[in-house]
N, C-alpha and C positions, 0 to 999 in steps of 0.2 A: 435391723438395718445397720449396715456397717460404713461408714463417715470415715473416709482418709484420704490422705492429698501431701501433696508437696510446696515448695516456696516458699517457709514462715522464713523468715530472716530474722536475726539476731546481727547487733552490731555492737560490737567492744571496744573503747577507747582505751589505747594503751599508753596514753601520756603525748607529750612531744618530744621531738629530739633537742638536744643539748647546744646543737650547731645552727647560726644563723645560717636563712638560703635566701637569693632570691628566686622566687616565681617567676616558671617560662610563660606563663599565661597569663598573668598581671602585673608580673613585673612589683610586686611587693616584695620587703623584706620580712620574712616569716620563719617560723619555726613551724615543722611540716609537722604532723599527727600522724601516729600511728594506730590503723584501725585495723581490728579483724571482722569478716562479716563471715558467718554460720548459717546455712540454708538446710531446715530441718523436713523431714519428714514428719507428718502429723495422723493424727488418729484421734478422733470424735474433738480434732480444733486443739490438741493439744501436741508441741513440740516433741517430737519423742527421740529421733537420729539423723546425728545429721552429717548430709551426705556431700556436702560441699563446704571446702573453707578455704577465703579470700583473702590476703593480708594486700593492706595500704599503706602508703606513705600520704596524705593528702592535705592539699592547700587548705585553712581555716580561711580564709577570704573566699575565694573562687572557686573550692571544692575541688580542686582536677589533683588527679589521683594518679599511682605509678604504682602497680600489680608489684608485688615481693613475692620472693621466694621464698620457702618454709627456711631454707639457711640462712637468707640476708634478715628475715624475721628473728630470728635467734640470736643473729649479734648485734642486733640494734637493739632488743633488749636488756642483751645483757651488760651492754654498754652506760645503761642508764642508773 
């Protein structure tokens, strides 16, 4: 019997950025989070390739999020 599926997610915290903002959504002054989220393929429950990757900028208060691009991802890293 062979057990495979999709959906595990993995989510990486890549720090926050350097620059205060405030939030369109609460209206806070925050430093936003840089998040990647990894959506793997799996086999007998175990992560094995993965077929999707997400990058965020998102609010630590209110969670609201803003999709990056694999380049705007790279130089806010490298920024840091």
């Amino acid at each position: 019997m062979l057990i495979w599926g999709w959906g595990h997610r993995k989510t990486k915290e890549y720090g926050a950025l350097q620059e205060m903002e405030i939030c369109l959504r609460c209206n806070n002054q925050i430093k936003r989070i840089i998040l990647v989220d990894k959506t793997y393929f799996t086999l007998f429950f175990i992560p094995l390739i993965p077929y999707k990757t997400e990058r965020f900028l998102t609010c630590p208060i209110c969670g609201s999020s803003h999709l990056l691009t694999a380049q705007e991802f790279d130089s806010l890293i490298s920024r840091q």
